[in-house]
GUTIZA-121651 format. One record per residue (C-alpha): residue number from 1; residue in one letter; x, y, z. Coordinates in pm, 1 decimal, m for minus. Last residue first. Layout:
REM GUTIZA-121651
<site NUM,'a',<X,Y,Z>>
...
//
This chain:
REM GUTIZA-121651
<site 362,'x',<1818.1,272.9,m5392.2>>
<site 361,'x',<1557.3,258.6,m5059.1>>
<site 360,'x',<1646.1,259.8,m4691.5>>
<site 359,'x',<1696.6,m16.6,m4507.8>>
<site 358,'x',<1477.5,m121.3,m4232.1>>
<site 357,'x',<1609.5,m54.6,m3899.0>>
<site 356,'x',<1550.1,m377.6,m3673.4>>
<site 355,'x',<1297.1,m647.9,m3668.0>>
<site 354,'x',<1266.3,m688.8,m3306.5>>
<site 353,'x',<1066.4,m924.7,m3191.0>>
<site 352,'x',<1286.7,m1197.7,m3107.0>>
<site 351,'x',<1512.8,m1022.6,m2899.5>>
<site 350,'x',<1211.8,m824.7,m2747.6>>
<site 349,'x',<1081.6,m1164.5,m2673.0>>
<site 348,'x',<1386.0,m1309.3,m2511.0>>
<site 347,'x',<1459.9,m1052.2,m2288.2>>
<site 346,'x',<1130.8,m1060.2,m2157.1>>
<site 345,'x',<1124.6,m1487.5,m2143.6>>
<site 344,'x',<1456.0,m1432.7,m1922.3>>
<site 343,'x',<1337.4,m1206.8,m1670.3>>
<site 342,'x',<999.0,m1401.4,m1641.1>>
<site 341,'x',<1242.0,m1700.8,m1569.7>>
<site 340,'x',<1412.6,m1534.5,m1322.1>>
<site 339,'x',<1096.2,m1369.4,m1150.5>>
<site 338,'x',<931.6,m1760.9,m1147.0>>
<site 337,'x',<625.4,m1838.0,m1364.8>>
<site 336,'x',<366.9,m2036.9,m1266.1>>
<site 335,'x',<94.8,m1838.4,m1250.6>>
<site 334,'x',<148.7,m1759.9,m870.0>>
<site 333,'x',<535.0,m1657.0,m973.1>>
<site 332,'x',<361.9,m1428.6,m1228.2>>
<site 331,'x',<131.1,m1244.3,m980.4>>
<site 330,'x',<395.2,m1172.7,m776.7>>
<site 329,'x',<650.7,m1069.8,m1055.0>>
<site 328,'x',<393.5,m851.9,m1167.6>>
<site 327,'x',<303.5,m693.7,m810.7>>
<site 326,'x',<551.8,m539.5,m687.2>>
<site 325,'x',<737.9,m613.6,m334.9>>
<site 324,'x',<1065.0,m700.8,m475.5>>
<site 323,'x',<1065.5,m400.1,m726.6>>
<site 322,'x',<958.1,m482.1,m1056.0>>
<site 321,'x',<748.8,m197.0,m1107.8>>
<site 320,'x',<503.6,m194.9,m1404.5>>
<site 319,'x',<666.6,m93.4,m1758.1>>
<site 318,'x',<346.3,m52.7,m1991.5>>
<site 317,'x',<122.0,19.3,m1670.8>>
<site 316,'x',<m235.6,28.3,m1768.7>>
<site 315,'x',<m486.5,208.2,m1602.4>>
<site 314,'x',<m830.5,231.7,m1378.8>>
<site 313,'x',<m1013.5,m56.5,m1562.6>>
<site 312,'x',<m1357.6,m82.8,m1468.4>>
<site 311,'x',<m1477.6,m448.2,m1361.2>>
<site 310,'x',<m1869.0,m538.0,m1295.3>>
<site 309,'x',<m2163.5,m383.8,m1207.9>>
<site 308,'x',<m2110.5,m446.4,m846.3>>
<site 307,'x',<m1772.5,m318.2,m855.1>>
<site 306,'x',<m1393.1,m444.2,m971.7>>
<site 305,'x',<m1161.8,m155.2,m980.9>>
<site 304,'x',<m911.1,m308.3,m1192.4>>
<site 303,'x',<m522.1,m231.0,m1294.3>>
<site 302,'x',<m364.1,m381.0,m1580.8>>
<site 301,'x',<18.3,m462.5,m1569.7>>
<site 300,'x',<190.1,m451.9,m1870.0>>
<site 299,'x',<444.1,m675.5,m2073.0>>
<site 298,'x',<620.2,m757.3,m2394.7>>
<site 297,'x',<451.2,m531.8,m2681.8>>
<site 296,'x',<155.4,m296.1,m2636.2>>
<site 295,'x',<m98.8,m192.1,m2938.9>>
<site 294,'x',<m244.5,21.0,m2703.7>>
<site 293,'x',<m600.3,m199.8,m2777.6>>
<site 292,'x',<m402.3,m525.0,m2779.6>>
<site 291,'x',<m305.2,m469.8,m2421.2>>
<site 290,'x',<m630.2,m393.6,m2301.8>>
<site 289,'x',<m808.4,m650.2,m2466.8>>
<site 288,'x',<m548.5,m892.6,m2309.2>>
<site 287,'x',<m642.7,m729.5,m1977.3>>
<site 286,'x',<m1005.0,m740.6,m2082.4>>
<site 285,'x',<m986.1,m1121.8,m2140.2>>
<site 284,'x',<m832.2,m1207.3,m1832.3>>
<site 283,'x',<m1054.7,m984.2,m1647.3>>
<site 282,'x',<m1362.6,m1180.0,m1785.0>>
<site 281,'x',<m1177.4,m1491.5,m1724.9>>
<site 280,'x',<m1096.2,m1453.0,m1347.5>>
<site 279,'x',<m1507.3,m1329.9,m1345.3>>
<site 278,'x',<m1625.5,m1663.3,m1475.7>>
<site 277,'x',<m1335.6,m1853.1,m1220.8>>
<site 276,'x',<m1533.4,m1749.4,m890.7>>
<site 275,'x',<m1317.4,m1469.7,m749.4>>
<site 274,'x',<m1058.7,m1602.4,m449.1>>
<site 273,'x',<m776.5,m1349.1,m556.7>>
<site 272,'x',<m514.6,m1516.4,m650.6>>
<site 271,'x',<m302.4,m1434.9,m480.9>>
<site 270,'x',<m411.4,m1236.2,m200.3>>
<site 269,'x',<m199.7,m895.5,m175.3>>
<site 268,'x',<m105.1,m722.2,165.6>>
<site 267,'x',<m143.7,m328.6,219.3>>
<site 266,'x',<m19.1,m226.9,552.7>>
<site 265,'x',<384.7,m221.8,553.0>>
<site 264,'x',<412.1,125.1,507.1>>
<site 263,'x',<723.2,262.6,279.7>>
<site 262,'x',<660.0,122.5,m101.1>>
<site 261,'x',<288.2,114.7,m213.7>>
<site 260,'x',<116.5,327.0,108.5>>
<site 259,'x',<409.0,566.7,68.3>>
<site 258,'x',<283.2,631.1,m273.9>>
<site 257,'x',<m83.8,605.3,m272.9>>
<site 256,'x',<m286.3,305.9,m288.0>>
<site 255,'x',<m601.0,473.5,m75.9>>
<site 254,'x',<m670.4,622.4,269.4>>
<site 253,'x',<m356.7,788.6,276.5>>
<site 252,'x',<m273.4,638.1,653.4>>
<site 251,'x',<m341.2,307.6,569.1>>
<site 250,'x',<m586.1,92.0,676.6>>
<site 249,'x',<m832.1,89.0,376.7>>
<site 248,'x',<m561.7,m58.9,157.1>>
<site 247,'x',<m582.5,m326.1,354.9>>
<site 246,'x',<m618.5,m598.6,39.6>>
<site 245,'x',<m538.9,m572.4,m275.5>>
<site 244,'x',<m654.1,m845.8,m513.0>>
<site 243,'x',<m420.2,m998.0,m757.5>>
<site 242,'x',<m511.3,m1168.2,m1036.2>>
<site 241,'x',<m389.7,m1498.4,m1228.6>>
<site 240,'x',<m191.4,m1384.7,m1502.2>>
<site 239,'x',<m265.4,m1321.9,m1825.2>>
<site 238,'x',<m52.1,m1475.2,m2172.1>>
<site 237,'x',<m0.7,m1371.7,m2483.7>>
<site 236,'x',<167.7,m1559.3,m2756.3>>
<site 235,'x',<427.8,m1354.8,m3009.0>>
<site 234,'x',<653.1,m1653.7,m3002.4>>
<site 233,'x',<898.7,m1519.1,m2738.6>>
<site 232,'x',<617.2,m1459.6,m2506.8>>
<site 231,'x',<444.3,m1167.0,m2388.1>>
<site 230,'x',<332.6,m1124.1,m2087.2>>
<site 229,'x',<8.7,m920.8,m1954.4>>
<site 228,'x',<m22.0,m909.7,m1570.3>>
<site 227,'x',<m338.1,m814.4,m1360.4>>
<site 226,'x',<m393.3,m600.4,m1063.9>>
<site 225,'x',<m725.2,m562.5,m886.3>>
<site 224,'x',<m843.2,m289.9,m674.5>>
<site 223,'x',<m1173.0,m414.7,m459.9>>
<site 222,'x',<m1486.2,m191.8,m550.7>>
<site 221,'x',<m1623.0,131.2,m554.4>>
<site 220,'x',<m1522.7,361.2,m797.2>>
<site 219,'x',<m1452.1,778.5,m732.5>>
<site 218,'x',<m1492.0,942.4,m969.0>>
<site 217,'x',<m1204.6,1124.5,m1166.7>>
<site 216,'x',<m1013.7,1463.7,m1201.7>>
<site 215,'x',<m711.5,1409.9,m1474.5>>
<site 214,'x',<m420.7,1687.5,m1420.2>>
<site 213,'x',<m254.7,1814.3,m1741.1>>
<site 212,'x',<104.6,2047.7,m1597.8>>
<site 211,'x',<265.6,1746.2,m1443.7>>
<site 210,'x',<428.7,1643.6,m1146.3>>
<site 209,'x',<413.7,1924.9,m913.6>>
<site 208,'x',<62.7,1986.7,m1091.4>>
<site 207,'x',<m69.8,1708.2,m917.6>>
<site 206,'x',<m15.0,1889.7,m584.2>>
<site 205,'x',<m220.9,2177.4,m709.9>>
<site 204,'x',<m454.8,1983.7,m809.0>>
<site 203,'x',<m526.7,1864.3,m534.6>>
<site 202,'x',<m473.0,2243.6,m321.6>>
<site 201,'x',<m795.0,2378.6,m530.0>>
<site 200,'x',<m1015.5,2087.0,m523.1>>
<site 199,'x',<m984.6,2094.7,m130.5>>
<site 198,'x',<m1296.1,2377.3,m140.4>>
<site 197,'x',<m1513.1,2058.5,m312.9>>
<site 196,'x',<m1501.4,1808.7,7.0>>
<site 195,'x',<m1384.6,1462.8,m32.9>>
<site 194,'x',<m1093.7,1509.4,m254.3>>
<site 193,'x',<m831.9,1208.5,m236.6>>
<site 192,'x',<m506.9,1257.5,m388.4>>
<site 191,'x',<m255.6,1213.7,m626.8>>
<site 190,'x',<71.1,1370.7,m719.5>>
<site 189,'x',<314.7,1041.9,m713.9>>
<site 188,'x',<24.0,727.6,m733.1>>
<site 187,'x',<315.4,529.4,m811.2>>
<site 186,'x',<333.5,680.3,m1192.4>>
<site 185,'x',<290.3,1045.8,m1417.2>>
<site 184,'x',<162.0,1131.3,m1698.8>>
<site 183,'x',<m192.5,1286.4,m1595.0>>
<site 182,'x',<m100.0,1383.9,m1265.5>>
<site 181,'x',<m425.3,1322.7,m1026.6>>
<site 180,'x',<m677.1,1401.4,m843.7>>
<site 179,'x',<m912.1,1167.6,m681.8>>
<site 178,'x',<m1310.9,1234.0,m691.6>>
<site 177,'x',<m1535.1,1177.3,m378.1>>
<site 176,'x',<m1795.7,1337.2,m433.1>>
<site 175,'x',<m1938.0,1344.8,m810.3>>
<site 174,'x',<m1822.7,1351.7,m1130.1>>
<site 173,'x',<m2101.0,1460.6,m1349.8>>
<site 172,'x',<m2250.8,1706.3,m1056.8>>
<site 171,'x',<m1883.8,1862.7,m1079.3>>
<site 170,'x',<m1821.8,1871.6,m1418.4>>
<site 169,'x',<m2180.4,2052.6,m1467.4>>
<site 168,'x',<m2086.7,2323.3,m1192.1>>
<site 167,'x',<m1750.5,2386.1,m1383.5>>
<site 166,'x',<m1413.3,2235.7,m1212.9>>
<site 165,'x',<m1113.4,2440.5,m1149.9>>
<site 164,'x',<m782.3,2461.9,m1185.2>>
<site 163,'x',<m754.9,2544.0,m1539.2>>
<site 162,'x',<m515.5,2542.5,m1797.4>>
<site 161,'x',<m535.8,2167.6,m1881.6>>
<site 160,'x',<m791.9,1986.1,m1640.7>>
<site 159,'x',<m896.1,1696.7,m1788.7>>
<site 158,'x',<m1237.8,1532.9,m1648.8>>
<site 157,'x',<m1287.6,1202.8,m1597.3>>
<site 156,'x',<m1531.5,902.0,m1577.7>>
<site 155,'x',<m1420.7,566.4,m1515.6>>
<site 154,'x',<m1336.1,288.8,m1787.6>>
<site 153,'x',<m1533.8,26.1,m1899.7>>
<site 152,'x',<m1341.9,m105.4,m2252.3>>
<site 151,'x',<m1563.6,m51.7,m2587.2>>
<site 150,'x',<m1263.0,m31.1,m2750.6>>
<site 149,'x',<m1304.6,311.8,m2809.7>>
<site 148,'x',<m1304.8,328.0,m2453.8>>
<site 147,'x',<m1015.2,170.4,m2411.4>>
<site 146,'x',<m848.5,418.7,m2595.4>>
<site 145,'x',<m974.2,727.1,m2498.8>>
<site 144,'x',<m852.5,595.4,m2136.5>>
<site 143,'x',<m507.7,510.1,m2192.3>>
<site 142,'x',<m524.6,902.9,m2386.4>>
<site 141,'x',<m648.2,1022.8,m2086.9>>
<site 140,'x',<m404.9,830.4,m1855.8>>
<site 139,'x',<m103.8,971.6,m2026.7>>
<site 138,'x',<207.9,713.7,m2007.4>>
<site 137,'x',<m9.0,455.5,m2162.3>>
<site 136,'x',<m38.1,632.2,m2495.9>>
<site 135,'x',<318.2,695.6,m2503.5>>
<site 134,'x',<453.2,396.1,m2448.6>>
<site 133,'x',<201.3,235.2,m2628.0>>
<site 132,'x',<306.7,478.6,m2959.4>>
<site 131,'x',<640.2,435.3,m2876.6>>
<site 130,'x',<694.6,81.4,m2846.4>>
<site 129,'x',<631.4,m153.7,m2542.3>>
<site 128,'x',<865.3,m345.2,m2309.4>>
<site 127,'x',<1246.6,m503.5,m2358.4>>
<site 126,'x',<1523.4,m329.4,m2569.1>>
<site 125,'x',<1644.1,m407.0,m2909.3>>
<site 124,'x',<1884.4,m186.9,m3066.7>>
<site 123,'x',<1844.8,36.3,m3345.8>>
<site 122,'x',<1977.2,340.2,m3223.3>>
<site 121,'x',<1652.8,530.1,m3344.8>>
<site 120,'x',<1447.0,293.0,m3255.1>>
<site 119,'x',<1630.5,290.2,m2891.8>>
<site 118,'x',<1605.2,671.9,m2855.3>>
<site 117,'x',<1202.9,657.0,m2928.5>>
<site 116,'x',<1200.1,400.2,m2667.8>>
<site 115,'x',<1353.9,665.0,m2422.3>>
<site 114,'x',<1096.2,932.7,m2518.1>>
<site 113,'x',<811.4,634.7,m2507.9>>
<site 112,'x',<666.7,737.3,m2208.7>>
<site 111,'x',<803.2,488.5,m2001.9>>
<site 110,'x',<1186.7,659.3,m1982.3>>
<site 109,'x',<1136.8,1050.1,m1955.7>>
<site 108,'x',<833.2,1066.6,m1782.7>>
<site 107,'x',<728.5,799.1,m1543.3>>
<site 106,'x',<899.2,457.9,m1485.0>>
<site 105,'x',<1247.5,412.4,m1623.7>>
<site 104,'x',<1372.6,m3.3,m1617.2>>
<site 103,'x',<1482.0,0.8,m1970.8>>
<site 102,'x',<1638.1,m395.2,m2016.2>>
<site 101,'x',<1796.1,m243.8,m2337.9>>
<site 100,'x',<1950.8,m589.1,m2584.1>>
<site 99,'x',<2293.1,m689.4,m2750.8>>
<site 98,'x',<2501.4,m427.9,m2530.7>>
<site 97,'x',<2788.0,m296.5,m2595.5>>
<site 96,'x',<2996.0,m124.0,m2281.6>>
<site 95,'x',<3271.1,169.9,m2255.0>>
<site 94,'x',<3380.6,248.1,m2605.7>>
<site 93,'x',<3619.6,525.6,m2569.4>>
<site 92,'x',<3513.9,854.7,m2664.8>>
<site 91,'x',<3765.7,1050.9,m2423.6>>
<site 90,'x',<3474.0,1305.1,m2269.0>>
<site 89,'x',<3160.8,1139.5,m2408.1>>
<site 88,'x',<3225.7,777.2,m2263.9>>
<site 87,'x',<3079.8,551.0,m2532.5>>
<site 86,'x',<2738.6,327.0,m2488.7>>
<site 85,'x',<2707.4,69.8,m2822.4>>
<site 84,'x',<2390.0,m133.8,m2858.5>>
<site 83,'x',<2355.5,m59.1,m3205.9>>
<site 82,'x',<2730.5,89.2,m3351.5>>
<site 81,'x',<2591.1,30.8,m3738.1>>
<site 80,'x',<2203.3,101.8,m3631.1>>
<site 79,'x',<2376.8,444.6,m3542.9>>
<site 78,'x',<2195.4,629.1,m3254.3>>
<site 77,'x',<2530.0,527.0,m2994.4>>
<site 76,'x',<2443.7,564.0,m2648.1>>
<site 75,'x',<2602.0,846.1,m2468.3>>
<site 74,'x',<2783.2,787.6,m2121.3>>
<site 73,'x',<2905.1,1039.7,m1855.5>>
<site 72,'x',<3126.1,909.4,m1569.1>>
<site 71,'x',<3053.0,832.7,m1146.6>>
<site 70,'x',<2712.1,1039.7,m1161.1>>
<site 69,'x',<2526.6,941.3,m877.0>>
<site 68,'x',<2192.2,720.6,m933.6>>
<site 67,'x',<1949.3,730.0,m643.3>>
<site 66,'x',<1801.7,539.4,m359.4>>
<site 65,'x',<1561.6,636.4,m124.4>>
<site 64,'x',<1595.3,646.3,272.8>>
<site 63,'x',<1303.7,594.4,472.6>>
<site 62,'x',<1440.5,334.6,623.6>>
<site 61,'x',<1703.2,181.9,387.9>>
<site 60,'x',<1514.1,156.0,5.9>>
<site 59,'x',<1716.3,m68.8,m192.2>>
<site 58,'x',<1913.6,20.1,m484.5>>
<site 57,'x',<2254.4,m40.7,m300.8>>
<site 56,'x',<2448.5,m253.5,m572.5>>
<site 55,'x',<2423.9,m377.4,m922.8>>
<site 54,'x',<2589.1,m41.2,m1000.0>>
<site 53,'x',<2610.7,254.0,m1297.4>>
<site 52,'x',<2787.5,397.2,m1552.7>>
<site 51,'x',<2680.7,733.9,m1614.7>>
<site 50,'x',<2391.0,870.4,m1836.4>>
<site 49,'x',<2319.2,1253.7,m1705.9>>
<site 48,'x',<1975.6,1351.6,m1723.6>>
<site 47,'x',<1971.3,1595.7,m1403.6>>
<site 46,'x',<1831.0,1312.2,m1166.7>>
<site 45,'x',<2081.4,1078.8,m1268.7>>
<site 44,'x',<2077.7,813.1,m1531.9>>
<site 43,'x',<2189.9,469.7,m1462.7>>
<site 42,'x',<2379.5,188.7,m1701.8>>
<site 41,'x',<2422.6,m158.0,m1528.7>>
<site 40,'x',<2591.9,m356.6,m1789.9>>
<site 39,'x',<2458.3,m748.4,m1667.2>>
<site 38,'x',<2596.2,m1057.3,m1879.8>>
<site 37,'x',<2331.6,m1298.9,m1954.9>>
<site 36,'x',<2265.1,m1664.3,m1991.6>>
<site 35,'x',<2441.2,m1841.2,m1665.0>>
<site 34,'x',<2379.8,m1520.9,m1464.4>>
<site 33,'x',<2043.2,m1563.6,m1451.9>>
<site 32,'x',<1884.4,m1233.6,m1435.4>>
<site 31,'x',<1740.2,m1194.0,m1048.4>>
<site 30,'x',<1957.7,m972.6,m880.7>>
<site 29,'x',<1986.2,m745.7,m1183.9>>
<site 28,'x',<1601.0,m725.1,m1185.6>>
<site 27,'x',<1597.4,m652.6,m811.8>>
<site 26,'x',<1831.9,m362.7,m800.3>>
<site 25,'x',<1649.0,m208.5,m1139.5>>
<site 24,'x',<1310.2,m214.4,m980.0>>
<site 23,'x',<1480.2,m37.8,m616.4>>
<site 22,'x',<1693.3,212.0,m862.4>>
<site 21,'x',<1312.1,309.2,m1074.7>>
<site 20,'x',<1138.1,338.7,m768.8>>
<site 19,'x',<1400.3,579.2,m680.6>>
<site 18,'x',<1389.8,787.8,m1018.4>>
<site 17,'x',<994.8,838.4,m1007.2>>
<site 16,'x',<961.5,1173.8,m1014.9>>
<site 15,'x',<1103.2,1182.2,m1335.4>>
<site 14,'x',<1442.0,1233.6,m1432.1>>
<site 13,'x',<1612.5,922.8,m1473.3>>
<site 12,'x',<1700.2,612.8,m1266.5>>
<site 11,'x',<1732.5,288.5,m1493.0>>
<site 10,'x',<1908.0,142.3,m1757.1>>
<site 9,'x',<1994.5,m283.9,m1755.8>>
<site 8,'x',<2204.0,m333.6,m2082.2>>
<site 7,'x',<2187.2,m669.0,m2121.3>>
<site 6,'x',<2471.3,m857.6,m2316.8>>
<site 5,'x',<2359.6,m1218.1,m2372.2>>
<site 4,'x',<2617.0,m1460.8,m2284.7>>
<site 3,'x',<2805.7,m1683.3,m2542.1>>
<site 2,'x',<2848.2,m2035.7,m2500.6>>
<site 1,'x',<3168.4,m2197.6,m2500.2>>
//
């Protein structure tokens, strides 16, 4: 008798992102094979609580967005001795071990390396980049500082911090139109378009609903391109074909935005994109380049404005949605690569991967 793999599947949480989270969690657990792994749905509400959670219901209804109640509240153990282990905090019975984390938290609180901090400390394996990528690709101007040292095209910015506005320099250096945004936060939550300087103001006062650094950046021309990074169980990397959005123009936000990603049906992806096969390597190569430079481990999605001068990269998603409609198990099923098998080859790797707590000396 073979022994399945216990995955501990955690999603919800606290950021603004909590549904997206439930709808990428729904279709992971739908998709592990069954004959390899045994599914422990674990959720975290809204307020931070962890409670045990469902395989069920995680799909958007209408306009109708899923989210984690609390049912029980669950602690994971932060003993490498008791790794894997979840316990119910009011009787301290052992409710669920796990042998590997599937985390499935986008935003703050779960893909900025908080939560992966937890799991080092715990000592269990989990799926997705370490801390410092976590981190790093979390906040887009530190994603940014990155690449560029890496001598990676990237658009030009300006951090807002404690300020709201923009100096008369900033603003000839940036240019009409610029996009606001959060700087640590996902699925273009907090962004939006500024054609016209006196809307500067309420921007960023939107992004600042999500986070208190707001990134102001140009504006760049060109189709939006979406890449996948996977990691395999040997260390081997591996890019996708790409993806090139299409219709974004059509929406009502004028640009990828949130409702525009998950509630309208207007955007459509061709896959692959029909780019001669010089410029499917160059992006290839910088999405590897990408990954490498944040030092990321199992999977990302890299994001592309490609122009006339060539590809920019807008960002780097170290935990990219996996909801049915997402675009890195798209662009892996067009390499090749179905979303059960992709499952299983991410569970795999951060089995393999992980090296565990390292003792401590005599």
């Amino acid at each position: 008798m073979t022994t399945k793999t216990r995955v501990a599947v955690v999603y919800g949480g606290r950021s603004s992102e909590h549904s997206v989270s439930c709808v990428s969690a729904g279709a992971i657990m739908a998709n592990l094979d069954r004959d390899k792994f045994e599914v422990i749905p674990i959720g975290i509400t809204q307020e931070g609580f962890w409670t045990s959670g469902t395989t069920e219901g995680l799909e958007i209804v209408g306009d109708k967005l899923p989210v984690v109640e609390k049912v029980n509240e669950l602690a994971l153990s932060l003993a490498p001795e008791t790794r894997g282990e979840f316990y119910d905090t009011v009787n301290g019975a052992l409710f669920a071990k796990a042998d590997v984390i599937f985390p499935v938290l986008h935003g703050p609180y779960g893909e900025d390396g908080t939560l992966q901090g937890l799991f080092e400390l715990s000592g269990v394996p989990y799926v997705g980049a370490g801390v410092l990528a976590s981190a790093a690709g979390m906040d887009k101007e530190y994603t940014k500082k990155l690449l560029a040292a890496e001598g990676l095209p990237v658009a030009p910015e300006v951090i807002l911090r404690d300020r709201s506005e923009l100096t008369e320099a900033e603003k000839a250096l940036l240019g009409l139109p610029v996009f606001v945004k959060p700087a640590r936060a996902g699925s273009s939550i907090g962004v939006s378009k500024v054609t016209d300087w006196s809307q500067l103001e309420g921007a960023v006062r939107l992004a600042h609903g999500a986070d208190t650094k707001v990134l102001v950046e140009s504006e760049i021309t060109g189709s939006e391109v979406e890449i996948g990074v996977l990691q395999y169980p040997d260390g081997s990397l591996r890019a996708s074909v790409p993806a090139r959005l299409v219709g974004i123009e059509d929406s009502e936000e004028g640009f990828y935005g949130f409702e525009t990603k998950y509630i309208d049906d207007v955007v459509s992806a061709e896959i692959p994109a029909q780019f001669d096969a010089g410029l499917v390597e160059q992006l290839q190569e910088m999405a590897l380049e990408a990954f490498t430079a944040l030092n990321c481990s199992g999977l990302s999605r890299v994001d592309f404005f490609v122009t006339d001068k060539g590809p920019v990269i807008n960002e780097i998603n170290t935990l990219p949605g996996f909801t049915p409609i997402s675009m890195y198990p798209q662009v892996w099923a067009a390499s090749g690569v179905g979303y059960s098998e992709l499952l299983t080859l991410l569970i795999e790797s951060a089995l393999s991967h992980h090296e565990g707590p390292v003792a401590s000396a005599d």
